[in-house]
C-alpha positions as CSV (number, residue, x, y, z in Angstrom):
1,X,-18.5,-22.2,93.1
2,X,-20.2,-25.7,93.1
3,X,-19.3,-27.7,96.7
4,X,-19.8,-30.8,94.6
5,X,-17.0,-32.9,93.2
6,X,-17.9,-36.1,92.1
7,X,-14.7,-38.6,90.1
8,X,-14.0,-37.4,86.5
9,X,-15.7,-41.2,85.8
10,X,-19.0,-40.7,87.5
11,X,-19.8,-37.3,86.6
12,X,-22.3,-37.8,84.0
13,X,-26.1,-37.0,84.9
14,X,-27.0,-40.9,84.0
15,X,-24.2,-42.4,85.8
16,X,-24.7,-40.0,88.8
17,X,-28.8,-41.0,88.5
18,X,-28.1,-45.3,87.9
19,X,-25.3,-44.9,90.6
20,X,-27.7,-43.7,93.4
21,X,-30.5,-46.3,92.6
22,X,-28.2,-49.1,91.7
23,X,-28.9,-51.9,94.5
24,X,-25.3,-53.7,95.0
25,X,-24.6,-57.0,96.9
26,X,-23.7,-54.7,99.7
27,X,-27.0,-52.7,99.9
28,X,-29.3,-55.6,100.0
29,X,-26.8,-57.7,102.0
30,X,-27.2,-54.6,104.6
31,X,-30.5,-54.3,104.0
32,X,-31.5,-58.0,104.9
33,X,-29.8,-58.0,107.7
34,X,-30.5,-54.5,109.0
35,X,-32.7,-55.1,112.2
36,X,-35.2,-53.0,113.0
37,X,-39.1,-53.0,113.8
38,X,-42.0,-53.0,111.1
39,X,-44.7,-50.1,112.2
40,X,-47.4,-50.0,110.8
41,X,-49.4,-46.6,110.8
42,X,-53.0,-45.9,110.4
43,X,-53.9,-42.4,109.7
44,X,-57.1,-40.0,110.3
45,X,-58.7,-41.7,107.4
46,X,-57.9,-45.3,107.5
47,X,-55.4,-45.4,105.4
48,X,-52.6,-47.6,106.5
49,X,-48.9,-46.8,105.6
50,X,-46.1,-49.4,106.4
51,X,-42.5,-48.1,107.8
52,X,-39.3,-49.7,109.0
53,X,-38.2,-47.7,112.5
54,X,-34.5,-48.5,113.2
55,X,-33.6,-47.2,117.0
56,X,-30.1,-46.7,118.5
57,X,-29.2,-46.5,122.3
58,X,-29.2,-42.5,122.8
59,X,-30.1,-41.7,119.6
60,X,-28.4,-37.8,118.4
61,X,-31.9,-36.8,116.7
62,X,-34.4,-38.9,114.6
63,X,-34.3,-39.1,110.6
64,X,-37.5,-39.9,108.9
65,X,-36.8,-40.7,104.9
66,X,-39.4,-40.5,102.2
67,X,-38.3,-42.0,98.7
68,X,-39.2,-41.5,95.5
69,X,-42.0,-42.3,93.0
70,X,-41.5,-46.7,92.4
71,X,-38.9,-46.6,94.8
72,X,-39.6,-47.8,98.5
73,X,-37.8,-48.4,101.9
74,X,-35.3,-50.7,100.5
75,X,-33.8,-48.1,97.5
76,X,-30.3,-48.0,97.4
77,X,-30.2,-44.2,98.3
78,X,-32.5,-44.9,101.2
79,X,-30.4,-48.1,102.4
80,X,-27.3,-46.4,102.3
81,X,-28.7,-43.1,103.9
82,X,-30.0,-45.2,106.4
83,X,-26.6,-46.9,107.3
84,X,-24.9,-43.3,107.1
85,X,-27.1,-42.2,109.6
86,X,-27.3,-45.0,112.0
87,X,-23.3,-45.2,111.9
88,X,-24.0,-41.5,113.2
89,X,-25.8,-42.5,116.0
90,X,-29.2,-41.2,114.6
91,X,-32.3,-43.7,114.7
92,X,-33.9,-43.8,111.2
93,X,-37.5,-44.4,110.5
94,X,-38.1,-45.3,106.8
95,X,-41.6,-44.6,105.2
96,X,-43.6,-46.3,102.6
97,X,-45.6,-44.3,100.3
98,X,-49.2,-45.7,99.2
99,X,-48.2,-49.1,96.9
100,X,-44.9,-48.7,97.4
101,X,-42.7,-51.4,98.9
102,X,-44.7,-54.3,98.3
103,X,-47.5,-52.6,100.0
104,X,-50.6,-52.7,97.8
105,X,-52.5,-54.8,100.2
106,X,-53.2,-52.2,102.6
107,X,-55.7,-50.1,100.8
108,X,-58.1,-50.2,98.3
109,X,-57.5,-46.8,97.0
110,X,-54.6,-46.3,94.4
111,X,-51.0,-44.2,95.0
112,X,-51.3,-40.7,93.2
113,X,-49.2,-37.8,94.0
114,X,-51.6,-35.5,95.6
115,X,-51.8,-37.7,98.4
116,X,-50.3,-35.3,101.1
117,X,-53.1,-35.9,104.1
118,X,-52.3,-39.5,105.0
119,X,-48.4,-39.1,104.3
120,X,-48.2,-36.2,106.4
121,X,-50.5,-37.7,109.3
122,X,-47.9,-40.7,108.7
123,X,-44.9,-38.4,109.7
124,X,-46.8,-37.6,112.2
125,X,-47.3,-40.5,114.1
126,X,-43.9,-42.0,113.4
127,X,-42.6,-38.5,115.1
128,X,-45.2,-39.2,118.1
129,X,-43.6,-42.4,118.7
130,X,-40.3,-41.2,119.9
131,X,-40.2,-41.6,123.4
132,X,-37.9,-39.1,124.4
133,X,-37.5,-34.9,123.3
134,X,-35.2,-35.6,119.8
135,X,-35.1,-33.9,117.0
136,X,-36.6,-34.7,114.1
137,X,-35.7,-34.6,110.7
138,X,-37.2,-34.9,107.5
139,X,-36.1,-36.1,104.0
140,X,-37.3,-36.8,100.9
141,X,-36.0,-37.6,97.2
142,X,-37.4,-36.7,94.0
143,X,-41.3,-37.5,94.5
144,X,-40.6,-37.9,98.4
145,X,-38.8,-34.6,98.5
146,X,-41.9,-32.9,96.6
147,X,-44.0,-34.6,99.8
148,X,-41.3,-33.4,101.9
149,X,-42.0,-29.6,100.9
150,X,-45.6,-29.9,101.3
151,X,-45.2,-31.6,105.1
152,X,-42.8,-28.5,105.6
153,X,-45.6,-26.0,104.5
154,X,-48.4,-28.3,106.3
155,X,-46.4,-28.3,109.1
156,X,-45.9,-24.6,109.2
157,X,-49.5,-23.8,109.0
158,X,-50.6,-26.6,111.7
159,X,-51.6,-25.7,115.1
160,X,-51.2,-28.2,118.7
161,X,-50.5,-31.4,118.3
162,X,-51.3,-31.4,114.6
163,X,-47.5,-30.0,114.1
164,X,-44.8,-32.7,113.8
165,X,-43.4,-32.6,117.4
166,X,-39.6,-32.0,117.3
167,X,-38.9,-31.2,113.7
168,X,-36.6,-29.4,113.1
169,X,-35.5,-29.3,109.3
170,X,-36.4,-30.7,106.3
171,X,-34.6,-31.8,103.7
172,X,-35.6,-32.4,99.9
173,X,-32.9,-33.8,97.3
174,X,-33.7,-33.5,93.7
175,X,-37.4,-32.6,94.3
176,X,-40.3,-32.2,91.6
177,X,-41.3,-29.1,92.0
178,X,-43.5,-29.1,88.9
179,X,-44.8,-32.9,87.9
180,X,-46.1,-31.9,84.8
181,X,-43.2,-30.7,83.6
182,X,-41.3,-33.3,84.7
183,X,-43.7,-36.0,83.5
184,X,-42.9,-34.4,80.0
185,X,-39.3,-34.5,80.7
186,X,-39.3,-38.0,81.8
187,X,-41.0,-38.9,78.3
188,X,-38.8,-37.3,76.6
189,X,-35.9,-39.4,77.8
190,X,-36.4,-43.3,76.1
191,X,-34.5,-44.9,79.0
192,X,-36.7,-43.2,81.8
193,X,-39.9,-43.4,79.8
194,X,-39.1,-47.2,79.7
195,X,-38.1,-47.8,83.1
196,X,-40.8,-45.9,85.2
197,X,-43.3,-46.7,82.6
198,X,-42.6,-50.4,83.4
199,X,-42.5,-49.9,86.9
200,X,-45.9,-48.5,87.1
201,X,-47.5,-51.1,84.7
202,X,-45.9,-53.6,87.2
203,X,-47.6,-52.1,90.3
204,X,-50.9,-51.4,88.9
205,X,-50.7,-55.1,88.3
206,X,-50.0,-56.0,91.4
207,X,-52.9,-53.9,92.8
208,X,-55.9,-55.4,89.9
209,X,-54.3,-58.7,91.1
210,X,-55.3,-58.3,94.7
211,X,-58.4,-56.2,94.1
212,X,-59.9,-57.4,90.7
213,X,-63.7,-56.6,92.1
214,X,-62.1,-52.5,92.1
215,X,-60.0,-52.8,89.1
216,X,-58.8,-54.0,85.5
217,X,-55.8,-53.8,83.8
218,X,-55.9,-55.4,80.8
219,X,-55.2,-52.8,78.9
220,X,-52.5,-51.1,80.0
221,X,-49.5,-52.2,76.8
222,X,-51.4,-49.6,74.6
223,X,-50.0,-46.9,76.7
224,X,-46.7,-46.0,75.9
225,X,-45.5,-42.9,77.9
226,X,-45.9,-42.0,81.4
227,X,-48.3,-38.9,80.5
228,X,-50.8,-40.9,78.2
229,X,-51.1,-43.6,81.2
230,X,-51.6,-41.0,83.8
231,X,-54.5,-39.2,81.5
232,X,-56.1,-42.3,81.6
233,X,-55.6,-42.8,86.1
234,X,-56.6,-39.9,86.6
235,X,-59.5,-39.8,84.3
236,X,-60.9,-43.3,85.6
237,X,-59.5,-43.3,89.5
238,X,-59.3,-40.3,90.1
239,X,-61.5,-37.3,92.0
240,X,-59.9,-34.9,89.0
241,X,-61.4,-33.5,86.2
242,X,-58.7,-32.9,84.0
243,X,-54.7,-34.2,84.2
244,X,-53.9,-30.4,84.8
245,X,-56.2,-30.0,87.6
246,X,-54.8,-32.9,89.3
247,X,-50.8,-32.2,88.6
248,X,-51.9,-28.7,90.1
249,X,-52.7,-30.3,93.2
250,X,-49.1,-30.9,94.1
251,X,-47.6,-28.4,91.6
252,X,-45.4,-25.9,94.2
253,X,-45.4,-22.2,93.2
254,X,-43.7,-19.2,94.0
255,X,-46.6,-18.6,96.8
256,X,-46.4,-22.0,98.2
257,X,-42.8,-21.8,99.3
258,X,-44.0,-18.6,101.4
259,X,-45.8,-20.7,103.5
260,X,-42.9,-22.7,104.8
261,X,-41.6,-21.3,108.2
262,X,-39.4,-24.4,109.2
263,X,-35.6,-24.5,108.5
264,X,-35.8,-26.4,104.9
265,X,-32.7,-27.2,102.5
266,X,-33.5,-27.8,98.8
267,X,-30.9,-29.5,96.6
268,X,-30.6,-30.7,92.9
269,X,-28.9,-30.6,90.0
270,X,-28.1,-28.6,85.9
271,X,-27.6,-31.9,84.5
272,X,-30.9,-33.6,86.2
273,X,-32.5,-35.7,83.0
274,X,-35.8,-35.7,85.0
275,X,-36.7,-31.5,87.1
276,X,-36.0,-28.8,85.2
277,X,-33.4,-27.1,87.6
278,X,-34.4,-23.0,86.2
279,X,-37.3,-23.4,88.3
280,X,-35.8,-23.8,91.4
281,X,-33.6,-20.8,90.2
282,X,-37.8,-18.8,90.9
283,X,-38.0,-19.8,94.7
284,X,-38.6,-16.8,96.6
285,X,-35.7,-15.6,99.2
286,X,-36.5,-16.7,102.8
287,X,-34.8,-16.9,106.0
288,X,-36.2,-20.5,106.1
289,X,-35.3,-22.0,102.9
290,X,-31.7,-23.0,101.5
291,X,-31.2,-23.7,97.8
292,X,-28.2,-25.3,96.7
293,X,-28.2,-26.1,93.1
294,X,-25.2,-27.4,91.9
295,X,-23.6,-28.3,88.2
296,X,-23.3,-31.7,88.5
297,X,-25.1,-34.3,90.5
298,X,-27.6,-35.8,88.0
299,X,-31.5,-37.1,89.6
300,X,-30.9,-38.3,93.6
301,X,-27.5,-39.1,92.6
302,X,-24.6,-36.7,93.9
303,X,-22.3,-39.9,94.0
304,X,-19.0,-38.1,95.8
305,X,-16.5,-41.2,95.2
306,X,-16.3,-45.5,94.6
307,X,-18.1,-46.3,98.1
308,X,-21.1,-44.1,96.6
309,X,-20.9,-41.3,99.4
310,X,-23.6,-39.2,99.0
311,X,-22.9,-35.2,99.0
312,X,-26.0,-34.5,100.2
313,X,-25.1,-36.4,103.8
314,X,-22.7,-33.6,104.1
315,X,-25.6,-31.1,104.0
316,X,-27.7,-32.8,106.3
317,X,-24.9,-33.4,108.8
318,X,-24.2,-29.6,108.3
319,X,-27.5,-28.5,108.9
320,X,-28.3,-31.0,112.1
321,X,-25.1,-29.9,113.8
């Protein structure tokens, strides 16, 4: 039986997906006016990561958020998580991936996907931070819940202090489980292959703009899907030898989801246009891991009615007690 009921009128998978990263007057009106403190975090290697860290008076539990790939802090998904959470007397810390969020100042080096290290070391400090005992909890959408998985795992597998202090579940909402696949996917849909396509021209812009001594875009209108324009990243920025070998790097197998041994909750969707949802269907049992996969609910949308409540607050709220 599927838990999720979204209105007859927003059940398709593309109204579901525009519905959840649709910014309205409301979001950015909330989001402008949301206080809160800029942190900016500098990991093992340097790198430097930039995060929003909103604190209530005797805060239930922290809630980190991780978006997706060309989202950032200020998503609609993450805004109005972020509001549903802070209504709930949680403090919310949203993070910035690499170039994300206006943020391509801070390094040198350009945003890929196998960037786990400084994302996880991130998480880390932001969970460090917290003053007091809480518990934390991790979530992540689409890219961000892939990242979210991996912390899980690396999390799992730490020892000492290199554990996140306090976690204690993760969360990961229409996740890419395997990016090549879904890079095909994405290409094969002419709305999606337009839309990220132009968002990623659009930051690697922005980054040979403010490093043109490192890098040169001039040619980037000859590529016209997502897959040829990552062939040629990771061919010339890249430590990869082959686009396989560097999707492999953050593609998550059967023997990867052993490794996780922190209460984790993994949702998505039939009708996502962007992860194939059989392969979450190949997940091995655990006691640690909770698949929901429901019939309807298109990519990080799982829009329950008109004031865009999310389905997948229900879960967390279930799961954080």
């Amino acid at each position: 039986m599927s838990s999720f009921k979204p209105i007859p009128l927003f059940s398709g998978p593309m109204v579901q997906s525009f519905l959840a990263s649709f910014k309205s007057k409301a979001d950015k009106s909330y989001g402008k006016n949301l206080e809160g403190e800029w942190k900016s975090v500098k990991t093992k290697k340097g790198v430097t990561l930039l995060a929003r860290v909103h604190d209530v008076p005797n805060p239930r539990g922290i809630v980190i958020l991780v978006h997706g790939w060309e989202g950032s802090i200020h998503s609609s998904y993450i805004i109005r998580t972020t509001k549903h959470f802070l209504a709930k007397d949680y403090s919310v810390y949203r993070l910035n991936l690499r170039d994300h969020g206006d943020t391509h100042h801070l390094n040198e080096g350009i945003f890929n996907g196998s960037l786990l290290e400084e994302t996880y070391d991130a998480v880390l400090e932001l969970a460090k931070s917290v003053k007091s005992k809480l518990p934390v909890y991790l979530a992540g959408f689409s890219l961000g819940g892939n990242f979210v998985l991996r912390m899980a795992s690396r999390h799992s597998t730490a020892k000492g202090d290199q554990k996140i202090p306090g976690l204690k579940h993760c969360f990961a909402f229409s996740p890419a489980l395997d990016p090549k696949r879904a890079t095909i996917k994405m290409d094969d849909h002419p709305f999606l292959r337009k839309y990220f396509l132009k968002s990623w021209k659009s930051s690697l812009e922005k980054k040979g703009q403010l490093f043109p001594h490192l890098y040169s875009f001039h040619d980037l209108d000859k590529y016209e899907s997502v897959m040829d324009l990552t062939e040629k990243m990771v061919k010339e920025f890249s430590q990869f030898r082959s686009v396989d070998e560097y999707f492999l790097s953050y593609t998550l197998s059967d023997l990867f989801f052993k490794t996780i041994k922190v209460p984790t909750s993994i949702l998505t969707s039939m009708d996502d246009p962007v992860i194939p949802w059989k392969e979450f269907t190949e997940i091995p049992t655990s006691a640690y891991i909770d698949v929901v996969i429901e019939a309807k609910g298109g990519h990080c949308g799982f829009i329950e009615d008109w004031k865009r409540s999310s389905y997948y607050w229900r879960i967390m709220e279930r799961k954080m007690g």
